[in-house]
N, C-alpha and C positions, 0 to 999 in steps of 0.2 A: 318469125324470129329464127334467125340461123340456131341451132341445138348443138353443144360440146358433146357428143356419144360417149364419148370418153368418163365424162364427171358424171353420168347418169348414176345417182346413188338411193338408197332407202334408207330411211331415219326416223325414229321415233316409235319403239316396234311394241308393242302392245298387246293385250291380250281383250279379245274383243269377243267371240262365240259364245263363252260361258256369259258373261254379264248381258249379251241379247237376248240369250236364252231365257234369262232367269226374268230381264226385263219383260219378255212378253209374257212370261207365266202370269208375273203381277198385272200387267196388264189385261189379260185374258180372265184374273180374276178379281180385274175390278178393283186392285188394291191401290193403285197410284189416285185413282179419283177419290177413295175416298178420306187418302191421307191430303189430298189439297183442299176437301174441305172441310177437314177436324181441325187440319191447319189452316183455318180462313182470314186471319190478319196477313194483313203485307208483308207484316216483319218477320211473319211466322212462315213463309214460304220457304227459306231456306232446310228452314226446320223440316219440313218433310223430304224434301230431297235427301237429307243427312239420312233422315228415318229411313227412308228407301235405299239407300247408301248399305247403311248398317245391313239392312234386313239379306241384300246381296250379295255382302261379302261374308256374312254368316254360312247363307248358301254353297256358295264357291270355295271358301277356305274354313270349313268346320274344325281344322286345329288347330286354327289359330287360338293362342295364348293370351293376347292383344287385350288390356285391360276395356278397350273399347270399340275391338271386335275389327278394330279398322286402322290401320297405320298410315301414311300419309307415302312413302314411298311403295306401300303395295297399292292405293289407292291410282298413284301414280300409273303404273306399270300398266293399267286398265285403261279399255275403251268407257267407261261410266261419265269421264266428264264430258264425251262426246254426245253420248245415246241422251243423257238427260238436257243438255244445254246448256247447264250452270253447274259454274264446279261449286264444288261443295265445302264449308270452311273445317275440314280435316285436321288439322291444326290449330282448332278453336277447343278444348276440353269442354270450356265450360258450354260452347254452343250445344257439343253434341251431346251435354250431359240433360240441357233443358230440351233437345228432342227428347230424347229419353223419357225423360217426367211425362214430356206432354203425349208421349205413345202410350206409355203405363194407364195414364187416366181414364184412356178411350179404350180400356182395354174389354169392357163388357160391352161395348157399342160394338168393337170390332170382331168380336167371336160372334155375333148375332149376325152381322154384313156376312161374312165370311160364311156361314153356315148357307145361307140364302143364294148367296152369288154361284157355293160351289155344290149346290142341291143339283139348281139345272143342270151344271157341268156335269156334275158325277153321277146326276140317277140317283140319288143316294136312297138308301134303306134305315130309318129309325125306329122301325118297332124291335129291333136290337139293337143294346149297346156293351160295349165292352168296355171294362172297365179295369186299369192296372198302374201302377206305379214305377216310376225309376227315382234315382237319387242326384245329385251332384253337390259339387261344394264350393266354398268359395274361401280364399285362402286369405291368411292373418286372424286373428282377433279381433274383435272389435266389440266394444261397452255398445254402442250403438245401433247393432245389430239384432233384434230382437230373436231373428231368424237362428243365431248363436246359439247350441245346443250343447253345452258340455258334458253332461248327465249320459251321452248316446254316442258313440260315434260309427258311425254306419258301415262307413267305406276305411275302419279300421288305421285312421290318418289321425295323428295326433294333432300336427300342423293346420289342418284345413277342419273348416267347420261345415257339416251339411247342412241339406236340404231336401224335401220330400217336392216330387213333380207329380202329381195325377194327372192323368190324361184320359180322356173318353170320347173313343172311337167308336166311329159306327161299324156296321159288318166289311163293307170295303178298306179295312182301317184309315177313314178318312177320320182328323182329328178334328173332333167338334171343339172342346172346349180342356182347360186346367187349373189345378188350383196349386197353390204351394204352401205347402205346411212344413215346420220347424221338423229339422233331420231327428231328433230325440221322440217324436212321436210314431208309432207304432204301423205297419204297416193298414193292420184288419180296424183302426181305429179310425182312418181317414174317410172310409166308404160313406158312413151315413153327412157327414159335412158335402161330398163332392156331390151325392144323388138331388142332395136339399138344392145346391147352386144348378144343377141342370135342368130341374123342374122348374126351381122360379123363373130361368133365363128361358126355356122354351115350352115352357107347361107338362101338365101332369097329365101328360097321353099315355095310353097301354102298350107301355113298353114292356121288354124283356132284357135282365140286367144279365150278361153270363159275368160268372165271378170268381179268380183263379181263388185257391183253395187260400193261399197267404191269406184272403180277406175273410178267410168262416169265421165264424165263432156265432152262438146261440142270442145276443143282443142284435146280431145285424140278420141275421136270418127271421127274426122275429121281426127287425126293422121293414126288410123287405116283404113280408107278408101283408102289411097295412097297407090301406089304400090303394088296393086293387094291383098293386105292382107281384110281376113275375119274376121269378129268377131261375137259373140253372147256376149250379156251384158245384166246384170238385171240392173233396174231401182229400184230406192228405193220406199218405199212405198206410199210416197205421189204424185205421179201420182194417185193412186188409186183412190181417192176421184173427178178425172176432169173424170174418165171414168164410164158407165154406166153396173156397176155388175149384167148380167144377169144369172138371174139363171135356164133359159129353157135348159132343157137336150139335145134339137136334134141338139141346138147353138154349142156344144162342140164335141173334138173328143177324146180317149182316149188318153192318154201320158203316158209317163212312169213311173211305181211305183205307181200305181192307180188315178195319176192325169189325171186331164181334160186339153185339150190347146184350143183355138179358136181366130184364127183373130181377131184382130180390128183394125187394122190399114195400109194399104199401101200408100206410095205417090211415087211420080214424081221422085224421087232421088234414088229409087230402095232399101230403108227400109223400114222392114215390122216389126211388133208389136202383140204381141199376150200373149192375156191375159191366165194366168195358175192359175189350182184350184187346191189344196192339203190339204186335210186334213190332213193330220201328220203335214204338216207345219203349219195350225191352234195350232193344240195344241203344239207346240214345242214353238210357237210363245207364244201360251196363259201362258205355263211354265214359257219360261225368264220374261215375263211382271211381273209375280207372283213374280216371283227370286226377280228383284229389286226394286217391291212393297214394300217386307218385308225388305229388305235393307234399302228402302227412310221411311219408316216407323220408324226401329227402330234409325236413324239415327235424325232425327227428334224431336224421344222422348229424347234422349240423350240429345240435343241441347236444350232441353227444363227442363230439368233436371239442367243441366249447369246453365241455366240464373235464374233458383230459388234457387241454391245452395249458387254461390255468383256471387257479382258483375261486371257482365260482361259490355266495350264498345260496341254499335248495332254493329260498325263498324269490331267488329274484331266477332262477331257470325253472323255478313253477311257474310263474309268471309268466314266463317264454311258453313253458307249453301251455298254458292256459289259450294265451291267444293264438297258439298254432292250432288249437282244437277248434278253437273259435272260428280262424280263417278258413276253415277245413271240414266245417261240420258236418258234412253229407259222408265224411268216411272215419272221421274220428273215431265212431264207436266201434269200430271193427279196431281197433288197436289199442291192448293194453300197455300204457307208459306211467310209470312211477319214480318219484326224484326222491333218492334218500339222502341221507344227511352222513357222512363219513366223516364224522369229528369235524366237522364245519365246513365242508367241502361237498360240493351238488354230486352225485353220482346218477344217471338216467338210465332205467333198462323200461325197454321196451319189445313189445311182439304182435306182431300183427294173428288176432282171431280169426282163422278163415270158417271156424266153426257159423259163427254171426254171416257171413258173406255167405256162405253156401244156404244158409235159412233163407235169409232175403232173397237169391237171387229168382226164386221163381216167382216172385211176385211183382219183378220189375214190369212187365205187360200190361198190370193190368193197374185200373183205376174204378175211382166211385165214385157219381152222380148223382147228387138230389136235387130236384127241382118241384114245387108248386102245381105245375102246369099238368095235368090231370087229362087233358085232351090229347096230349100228342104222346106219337107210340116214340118204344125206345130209341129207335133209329133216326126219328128226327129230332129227338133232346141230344143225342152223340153228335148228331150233325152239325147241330147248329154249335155246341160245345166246341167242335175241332178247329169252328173259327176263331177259337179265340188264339190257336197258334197263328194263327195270318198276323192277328191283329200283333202278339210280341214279335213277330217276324218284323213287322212294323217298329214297333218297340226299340227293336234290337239296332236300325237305322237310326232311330232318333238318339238314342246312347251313344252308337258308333259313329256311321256315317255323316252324321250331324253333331258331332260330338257336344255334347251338352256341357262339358266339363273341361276344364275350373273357370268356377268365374272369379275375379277378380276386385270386383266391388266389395264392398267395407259396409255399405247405408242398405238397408232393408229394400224401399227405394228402388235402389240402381241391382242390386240380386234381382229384385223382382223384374226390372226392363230387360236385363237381359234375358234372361227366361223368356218373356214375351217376343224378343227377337227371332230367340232359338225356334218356338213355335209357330212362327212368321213362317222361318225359314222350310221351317218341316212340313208346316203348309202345301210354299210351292213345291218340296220333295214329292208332296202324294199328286201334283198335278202332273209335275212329268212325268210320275210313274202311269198317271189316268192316263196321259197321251203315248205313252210310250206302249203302253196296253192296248188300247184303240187302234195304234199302228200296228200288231201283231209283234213288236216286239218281244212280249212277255213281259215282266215286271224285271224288269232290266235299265232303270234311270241312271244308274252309276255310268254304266259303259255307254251310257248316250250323252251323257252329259261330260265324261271323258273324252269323245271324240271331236266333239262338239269346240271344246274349247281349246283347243290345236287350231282354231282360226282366230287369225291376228290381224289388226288394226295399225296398216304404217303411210311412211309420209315418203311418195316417190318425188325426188329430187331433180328438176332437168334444169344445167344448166346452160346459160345463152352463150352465144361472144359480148354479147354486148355487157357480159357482168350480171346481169338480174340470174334468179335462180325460178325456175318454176315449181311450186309447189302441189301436189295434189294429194288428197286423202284418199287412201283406197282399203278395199278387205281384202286379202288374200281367199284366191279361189280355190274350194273346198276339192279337196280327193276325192276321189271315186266313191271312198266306201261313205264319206261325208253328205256328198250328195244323196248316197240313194236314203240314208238317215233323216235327211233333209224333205226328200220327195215323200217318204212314207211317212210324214209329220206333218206333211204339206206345211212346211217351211220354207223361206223363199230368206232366202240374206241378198241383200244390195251389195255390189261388186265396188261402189264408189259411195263416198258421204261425201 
């Protein structure tokens, strides 16, 4: 055919890297086969595809708002209806609301595959597990909602109603499994419910629970001691002040990450205690204090603003500072503020105690450790301890980078599916972080999965004399720095579909 050079155009431009990516994660862990056969009626095929649908643009676009995680012109914009085959009905609610249902149901089939498929992958390690919580919420009212906590409100939103996320990670913070309980219940109250669900779902092997300290209290410590189960748990800060901060060097022994650890404590019952020194976590400590100094600060000055603007009740700018103390607590108590009553008018004085701030500050370093475990010296109870910052480093992806929040759903239900999306997705998150590791990257998924998805999916256009137009699909060939991403992943992308 004679070719018009002239009309040679590109059409249809797409975004294709990021959804290949993600598709082979799932594929690599095994998850498209076994969402085709939890989906094993005919009519129920679509169904997984939507499933898998969901689970990738959770992935790809974490802030999305999208009452169902997926819109139908971002859905568009992607290579997905290519990679899979069949588009997917995007525009059906109620379709994507019964994949939904039917993911949720398989949802303890699916933490058990998933543990199994990504043991081999990851090597993983289960004689430790870590154990922590985050929150989210989900917005409106609803009678319907059992999940509905009014009594609590966590994330201080009068509009939106929480929820409690447990999550439990192994040492590599690979996410085994989670549970979701009502945002009004307490953090240190959730542990013995999540420990019960992970023994029955993978039995009662001699693990090791580490426990941040949110979760002490003497009913769960006592829990933990039954049946043979270990723990290590931090103590919050105010033991600090009953114990005696020495500071002679030959007292200590190195720990991990340049910290100190040293004995102070065993008794009769077979717990031991040991006091830990770290200067990074002085200053990370001294950091947050600063953080919600200038928060209670300017917060303050506000309120005090307010009450000379115009005529405020004391009663309703106590209230104000109530929850500003609230929002703020880690520095609240370093500032005296008092609302008095000026013949019916709020007047606020306040001052910051630096007397309180200079007590506390030398005790930011350090922290306390009890744990059960009777065999191991202090250095490997700190050790294994420090992973548990890996693991909210983790965490702190799953909040942010995956942004778990707001959902949108009204039905218990549909809170809970998507939640199970979100953990889908944070899934493949720890797989390309495992591969992006393996590759010498470092744990560096963001910026590989940002480069990544700069490769697009379009339609090169040639037209004839004769009138026909030739169409072809092609991928856009990756940059330099794409490529060598590519090779150290041993990843190969096709140049034509």
């Amino acid at each position: 055919m004679e070719v018009n050079a002239n009309g040679i155009r590109l059409e249809n431009k797409r975004d294709f890297g990021g959804p290949w990516l993600a598709l082979h994660l799932i594929q690599l862990l095994g998850l498209d086969k076994f969402l085709q056969s939890t989906f094993s009626d005919s009519s129920e095929k679509d169904q997984s595809l939507t499933a898998l649908i969901l689970v990738i643009n959770r992935f790809l676009n974490p802030a999305s708002e999208s009452e169902l995680l997926v819109a139908p012109p971002a859905f568009k914009n992607t290579a997905l209806s290519d990679l899979l085959g069949v588009p997917a009905k995007l525009d059906d609610a109620d379709h994507i609301y019964r994949s939904l249902d039917h993911l949720l149901a398989k949802k303890e089939d699916l933490e058990v595959f998933l543990k199994k498929q990504s043991g081999s992958l990851a090597k993983l390690e289960y004689d430790i597990l870590f154990y922590n919580i985050t929150s989210t919420y989900f917005k409106e009212n609803s009678a319907s909602c059992p999940l509905d906590s009014p009594d609590y409100y966590r994330e201080h939103r009068l509009d939106y109603q929480p929820v409690v996320v447990a999550l439990v990670v192994t040492r590599g913070g690979w996410p085994l499994g989670y549970e979701v309980f009502p945002g009004n219940q307490a953090d240190v109250t959730s542990l013995q419910g999540m420990i019960g669900v992970i023994e029955s779902r993978y039995g009662e092997s001699d693990r090791i629970w580490i426990i941040d300290r949110d979760m002490r209290s003497d009913e769960n410590l006592q829990f933990l001691s039954r049946e043979n189960r270990r723990y290590i748990v931090g103590f919050p800060k105010s033991p600090l002040k009953k114990c005696e901060v020495d500071s002679q060097v030959e007292d200590w022994f190195s720990g991990q990450d340049g910290d100190a650890v040293k004995n102070i404590h065993s008794d009769k019952d077979g717990v031991v205690s040991f006091l830990c020194r770290s200067q990074d976590r002085g200053k990370n400590e001294n950091t947050r204090r600063d953080k919600f100094s200038r928060q209670m600060e300017v917060g303050l000055a506000k309120l005090v603003t307010r009450c000379e603007k115009k005529k405020w009740a004391p009663d309703t700018i106590s209230k104000s500072l109530g929850r500003l103390r609230e929002k703020n607590s880690r520095a609240s108590r370093f500032y005296f503020a008092k609302v008095y009553d000026d013949e019916g008018r709020a007047r606020l004085e306040w001052h910051r105690i630096q007397e309180k701030v200079v007590d506390v500050q030398p005790l930011d370093s350090y922290y306390i450790l009890h744990s059960n475990i009777t065999k191991w010296d202090a250095k490997d109870l700190q050790e294994a301890y420090i992973h548990l910052t890996m693991v909210e480093d983790a965490f702190r992806i799953d909040e942010a980078d995956l942004c778990l929040r707001p959902l949108w759903q009204q039905k218990e239900d549909r809170v809970r599916a998507n939640i199970l999306v979100c953990f889908l997705s944070f899934v493949l998150w720890k797989a390309l972080g495992r591969l992006c590791s393996q590759a010498g990257f470092g744990d560096e998924p963001l910026r590989v999965l940002r480069e990544l998805t700069e490769i697009d999916m379009l339609e090169v256009v040639i037209p004839t004399r004769t009138g026909v137009d030739l169409r072809k699909t092609c991928v856009s060939s990756p940059t330099k720095s794409q490529q060598i991403l590519l090779e150290r992943l041993h990843l190969e992308i096709p140049n034509e579909w």
